[in-house]
C-alpha positions as CSV (number, residue, x, y, z in Angstrom):
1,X,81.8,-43.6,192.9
2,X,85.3,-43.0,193.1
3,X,88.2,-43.9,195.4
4,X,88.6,-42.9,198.9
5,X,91.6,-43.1,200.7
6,X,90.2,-41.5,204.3
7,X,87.9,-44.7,205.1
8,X,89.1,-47.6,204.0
9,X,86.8,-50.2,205.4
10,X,83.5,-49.2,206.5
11,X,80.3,-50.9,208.5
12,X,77.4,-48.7,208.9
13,X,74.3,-50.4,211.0
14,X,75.0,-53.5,209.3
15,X,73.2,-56.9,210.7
16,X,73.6,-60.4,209.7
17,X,72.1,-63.4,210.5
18,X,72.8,-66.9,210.2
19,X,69.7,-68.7,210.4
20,X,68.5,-67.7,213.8
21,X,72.0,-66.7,215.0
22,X,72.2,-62.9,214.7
23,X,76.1,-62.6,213.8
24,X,76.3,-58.7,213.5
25,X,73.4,-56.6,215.2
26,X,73.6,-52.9,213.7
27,X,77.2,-53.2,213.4
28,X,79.4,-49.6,213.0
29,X,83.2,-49.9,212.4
30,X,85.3,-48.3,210.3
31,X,89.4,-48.8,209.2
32,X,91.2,-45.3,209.5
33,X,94.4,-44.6,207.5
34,X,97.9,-46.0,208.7
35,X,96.8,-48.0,211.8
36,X,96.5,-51.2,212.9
37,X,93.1,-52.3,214.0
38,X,92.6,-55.2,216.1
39,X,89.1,-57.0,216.9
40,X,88.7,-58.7,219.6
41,X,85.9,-60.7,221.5
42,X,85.1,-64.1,222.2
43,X,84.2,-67.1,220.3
44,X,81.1,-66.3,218.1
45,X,81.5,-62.3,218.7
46,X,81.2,-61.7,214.6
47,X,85.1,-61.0,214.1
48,X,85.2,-63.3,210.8
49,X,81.6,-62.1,210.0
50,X,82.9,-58.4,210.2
51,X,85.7,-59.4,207.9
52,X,83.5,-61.2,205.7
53,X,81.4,-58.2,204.9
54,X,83.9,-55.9,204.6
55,X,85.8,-57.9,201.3
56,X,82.4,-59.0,199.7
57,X,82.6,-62.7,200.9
58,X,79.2,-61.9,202.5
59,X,76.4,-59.3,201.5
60,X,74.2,-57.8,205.2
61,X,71.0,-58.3,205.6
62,X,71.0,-54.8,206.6
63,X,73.1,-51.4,206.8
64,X,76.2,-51.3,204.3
65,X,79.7,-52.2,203.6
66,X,82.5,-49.8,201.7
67,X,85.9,-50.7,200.7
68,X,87.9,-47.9,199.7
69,X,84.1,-46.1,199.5
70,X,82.8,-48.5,197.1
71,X,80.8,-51.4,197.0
72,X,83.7,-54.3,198.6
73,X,82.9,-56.7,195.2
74,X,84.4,-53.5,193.2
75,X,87.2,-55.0,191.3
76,X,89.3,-51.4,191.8
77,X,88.7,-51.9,195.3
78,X,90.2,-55.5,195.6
79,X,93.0,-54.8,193.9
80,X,93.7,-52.7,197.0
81,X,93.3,-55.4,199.4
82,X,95.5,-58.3,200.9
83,X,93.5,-61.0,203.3
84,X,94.4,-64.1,204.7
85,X,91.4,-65.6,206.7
86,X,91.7,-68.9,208.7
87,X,89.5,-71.4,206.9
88,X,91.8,-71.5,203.3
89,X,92.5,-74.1,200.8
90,X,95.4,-73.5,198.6
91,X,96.2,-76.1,195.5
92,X,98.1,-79.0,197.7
93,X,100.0,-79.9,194.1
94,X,101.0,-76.5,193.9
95,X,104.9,-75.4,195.0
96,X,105.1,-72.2,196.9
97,X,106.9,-70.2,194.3
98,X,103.6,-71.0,192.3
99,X,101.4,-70.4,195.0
100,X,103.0,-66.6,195.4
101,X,103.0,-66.2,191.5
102,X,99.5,-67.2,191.1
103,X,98.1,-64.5,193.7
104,X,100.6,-62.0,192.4
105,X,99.1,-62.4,188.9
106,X,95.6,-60.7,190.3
107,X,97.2,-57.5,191.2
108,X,98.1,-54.6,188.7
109,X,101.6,-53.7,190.8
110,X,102.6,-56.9,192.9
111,X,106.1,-57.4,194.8
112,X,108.6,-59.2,193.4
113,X,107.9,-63.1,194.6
114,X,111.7,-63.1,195.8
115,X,111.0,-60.2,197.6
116,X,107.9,-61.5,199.2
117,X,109.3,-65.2,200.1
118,X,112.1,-63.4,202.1
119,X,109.5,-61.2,203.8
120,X,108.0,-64.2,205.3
121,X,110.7,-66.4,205.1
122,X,110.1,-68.8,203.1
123,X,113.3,-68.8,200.5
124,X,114.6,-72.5,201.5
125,X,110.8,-73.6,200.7
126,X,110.3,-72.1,197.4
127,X,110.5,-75.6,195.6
128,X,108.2,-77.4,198.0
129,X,104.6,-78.6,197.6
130,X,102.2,-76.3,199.7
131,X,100.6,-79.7,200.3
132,X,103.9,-81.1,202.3
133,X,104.2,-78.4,204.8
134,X,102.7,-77.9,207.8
135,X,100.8,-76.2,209.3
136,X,103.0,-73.5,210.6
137,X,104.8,-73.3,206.9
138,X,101.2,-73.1,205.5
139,X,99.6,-70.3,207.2
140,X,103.4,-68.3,206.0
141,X,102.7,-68.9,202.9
142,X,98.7,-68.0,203.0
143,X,100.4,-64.8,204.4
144,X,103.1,-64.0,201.9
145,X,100.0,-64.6,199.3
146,X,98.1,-61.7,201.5
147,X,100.9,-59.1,201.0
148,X,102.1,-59.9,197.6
149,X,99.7,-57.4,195.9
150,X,101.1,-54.6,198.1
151,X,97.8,-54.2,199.6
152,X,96.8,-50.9,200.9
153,X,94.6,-52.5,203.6
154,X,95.7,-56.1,204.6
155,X,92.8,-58.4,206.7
156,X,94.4,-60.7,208.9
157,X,91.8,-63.2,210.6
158,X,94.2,-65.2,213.1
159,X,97.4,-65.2,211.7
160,X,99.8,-66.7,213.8
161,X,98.0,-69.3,214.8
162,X,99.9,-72.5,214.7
163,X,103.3,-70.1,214.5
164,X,106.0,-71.2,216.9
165,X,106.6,-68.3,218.9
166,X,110.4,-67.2,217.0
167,X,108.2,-67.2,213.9
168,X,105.3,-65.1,215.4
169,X,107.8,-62.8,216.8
170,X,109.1,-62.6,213.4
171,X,106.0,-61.3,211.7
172,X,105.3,-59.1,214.2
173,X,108.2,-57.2,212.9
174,X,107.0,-57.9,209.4
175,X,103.5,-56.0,210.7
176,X,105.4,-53.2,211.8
177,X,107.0,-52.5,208.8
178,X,104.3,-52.7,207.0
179,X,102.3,-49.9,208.5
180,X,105.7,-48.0,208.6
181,X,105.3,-48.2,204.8
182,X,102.1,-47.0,204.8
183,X,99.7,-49.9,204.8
184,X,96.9,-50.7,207.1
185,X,95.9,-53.7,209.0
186,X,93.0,-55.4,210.2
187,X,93.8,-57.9,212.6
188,X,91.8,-60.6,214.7
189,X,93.6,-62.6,216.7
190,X,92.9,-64.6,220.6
191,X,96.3,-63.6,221.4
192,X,95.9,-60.8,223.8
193,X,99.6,-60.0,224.1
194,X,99.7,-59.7,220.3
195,X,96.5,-56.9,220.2
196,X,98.8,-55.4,222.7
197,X,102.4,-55.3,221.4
198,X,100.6,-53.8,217.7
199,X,97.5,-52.4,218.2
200,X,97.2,-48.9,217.5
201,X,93.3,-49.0,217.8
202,X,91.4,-51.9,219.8
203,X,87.6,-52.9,219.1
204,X,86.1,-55.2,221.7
205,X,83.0,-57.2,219.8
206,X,80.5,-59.7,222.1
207,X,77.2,-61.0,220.0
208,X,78.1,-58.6,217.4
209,X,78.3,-55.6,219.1
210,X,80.9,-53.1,219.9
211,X,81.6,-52.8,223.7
212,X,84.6,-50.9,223.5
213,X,87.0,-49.3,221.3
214,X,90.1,-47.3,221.4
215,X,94.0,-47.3,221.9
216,X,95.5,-49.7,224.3
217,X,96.0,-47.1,226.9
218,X,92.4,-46.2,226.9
219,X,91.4,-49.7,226.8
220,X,93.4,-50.3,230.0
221,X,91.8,-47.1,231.6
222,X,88.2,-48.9,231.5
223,X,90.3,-51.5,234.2
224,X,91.1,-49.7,236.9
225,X,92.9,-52.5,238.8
226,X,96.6,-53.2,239.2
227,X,98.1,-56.2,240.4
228,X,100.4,-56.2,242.9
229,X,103.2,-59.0,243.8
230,X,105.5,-59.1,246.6
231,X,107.5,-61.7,248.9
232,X,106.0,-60.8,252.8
233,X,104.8,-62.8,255.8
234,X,101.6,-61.1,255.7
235,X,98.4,-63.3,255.5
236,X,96.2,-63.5,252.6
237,X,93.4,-62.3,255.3
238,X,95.2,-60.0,256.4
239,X,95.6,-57.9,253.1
240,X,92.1,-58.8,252.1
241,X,90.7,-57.0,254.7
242,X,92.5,-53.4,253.5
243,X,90.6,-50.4,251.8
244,X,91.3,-50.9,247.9
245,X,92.0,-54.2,247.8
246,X,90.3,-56.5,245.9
247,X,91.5,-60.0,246.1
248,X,94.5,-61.5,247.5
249,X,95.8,-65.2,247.0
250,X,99.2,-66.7,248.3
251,X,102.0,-68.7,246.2
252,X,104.4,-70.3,249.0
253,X,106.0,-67.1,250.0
254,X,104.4,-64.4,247.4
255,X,101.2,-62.5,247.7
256,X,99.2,-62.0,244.5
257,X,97.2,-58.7,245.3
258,X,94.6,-56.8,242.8
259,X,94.1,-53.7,244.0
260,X,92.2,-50.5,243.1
261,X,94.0,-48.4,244.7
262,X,97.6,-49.1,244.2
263,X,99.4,-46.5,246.0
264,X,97.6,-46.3,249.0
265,X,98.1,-50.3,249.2
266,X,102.0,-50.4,248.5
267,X,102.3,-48.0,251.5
268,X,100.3,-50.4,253.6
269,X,102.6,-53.0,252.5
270,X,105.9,-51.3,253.0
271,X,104.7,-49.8,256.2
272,X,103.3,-53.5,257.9
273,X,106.0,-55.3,256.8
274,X,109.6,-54.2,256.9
275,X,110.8,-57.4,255.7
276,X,108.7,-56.8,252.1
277,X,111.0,-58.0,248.8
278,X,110.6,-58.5,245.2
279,X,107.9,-56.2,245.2
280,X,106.0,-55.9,241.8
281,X,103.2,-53.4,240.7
282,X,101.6,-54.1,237.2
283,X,98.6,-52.3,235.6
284,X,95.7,-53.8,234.3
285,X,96.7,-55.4,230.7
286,X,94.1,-55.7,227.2
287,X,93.8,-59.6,229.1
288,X,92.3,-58.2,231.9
289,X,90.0,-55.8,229.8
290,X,89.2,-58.4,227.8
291,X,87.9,-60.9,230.6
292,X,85.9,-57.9,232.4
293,X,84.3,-56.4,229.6
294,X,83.4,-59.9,228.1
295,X,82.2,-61.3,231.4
296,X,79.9,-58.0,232.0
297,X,77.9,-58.6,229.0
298,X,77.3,-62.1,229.3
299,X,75.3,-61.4,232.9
């Protein structure tokens, strides 16, 4: 087997059980060149389980997993790879500059530590114990060991959790660069503005199965609601009981409409009330995907 560079990550009909928990059921999903992939899907939807298989932590019961086209425990293949998955246990005694030179030790072609510790900001902590930082200092060093390798493909299960939002904003950028530079990403995350502002490729899981993919645009095409806000002294009733609307709920002076037909109900608006301000039209977002999609499959 050699390299391949077309299909990094691959699942192919893979199931896996835990006990009598079926995690992945015939599971297909695959990591293209240059994009960002974000899975997505409730608690218990087999996001870490997908990740798992995929770097050789687990093994399916059935189907098969390829990194890089080879078998994921493939030491040519790992060297390819940067991960960072929620449940991690780094040396406590261990200072960060260690931590970073450690990981970087693994990989044929790693970054410079400097280099990497600017990345992710973590120059001033260089000295400290990665046991005396917390929690939001922690999961910047877990990343900065991720990315130190110059991975190829990175897997990301939840980074910014516990991030303040300047420093999740912050490696947002840091995500974008790094596909500019050619990389690839994998990322799960129950942010649903943060699938949205990177994404270049969305997978929707639920009791580990796909229900959706594709970009965010076609994502939000599957919702074909829009939400409409305005300031009006129209009644809540009186709204509700329009063609193409679909609910309507008052805040003190504003009206909160969904609507499935936007247009027609806008004109509706203008033309019934004269007095109409701060009017507001917003399409369907990944949340509102997200919600529908997820609450269709648990009926």
């Amino acid at each position: 087997m050699t390299i391949d560079d077309n299909c990094l990550a691959e699942l192919k009909g893979v199931t896996k059980r835990f006990g009598a928990v079926v995690a992945l059921d015939g599971l297909d999903l695959e990591v293209r060149p240059g994009e960002l992939l974000a899975l997505l899907g409730p608690n218990g939807a087999g996001k870490t389980t997908a990740i798992s298989l995929m770097i050789g932590l687990l093994q399916p019961e059935r189907g098969t997993a390829r990194l890089f086209g080879l078998p994921p425990l493939r030491v040519e293949a790992r060297r390819r790879i940067g991960v960072m998955m929620q449940e991690v246990s780094p040396a406590a005694d261990l200072r960060v500059r260690e931590q970073i030179d450690l990981v970087a030790s693994y990989y044929p072609d790693p970054a410079r530590p400097e280099v990497v510790m600017e990345m992710a900001h973590l120059t001033p902590l260089a000295r400290r114990f990665y046991g005396k930082l917390s929690n939001g200092q922690k999961r910047q060093v877990q990343f900065a060991m991720a990315v130190c390798g110059r991975p190829k493909l990175l897997f990301l299960d939840e980074p910014t959790v516990g991030l303040d939002v300047q420093a999740r904003e912050t490696m947002w950028a840091t995500l974008r660069q790094l596909i500019d530079d050619g990389a690839s990403i994998v990322l799960t995350t129950h942010y649903l503005e943060e699938a949205e502002a990177l994404a270049d490729r969305v997978v929707v899981l639920a009791k580990g199965r796909v229900l959706a993919s594709g970009s965010v645009n076609e994502m939000r095409a599957l919702v074909v609601r829009t939400r409409i806000r305005c300031v009006s002294a129209l009644t809540a009733e009186q709204v509700g009981a329009w063609a193409g609307v679909g609910s309507v709920t008052r805040d003190g002076p504003r009206l909160e409409i969904t609507a499935t037909n936007a247009e027609a109900v806008v004109r509706q608006l203008l033309g019934a009330d004269e007095d109409l301000q701060e009017l507001e039209v917003r399409r369907a977002g990944l949340a509102e995907v997200f919600t529908e999609l997820t609450q269709e499959d648990a009926k």
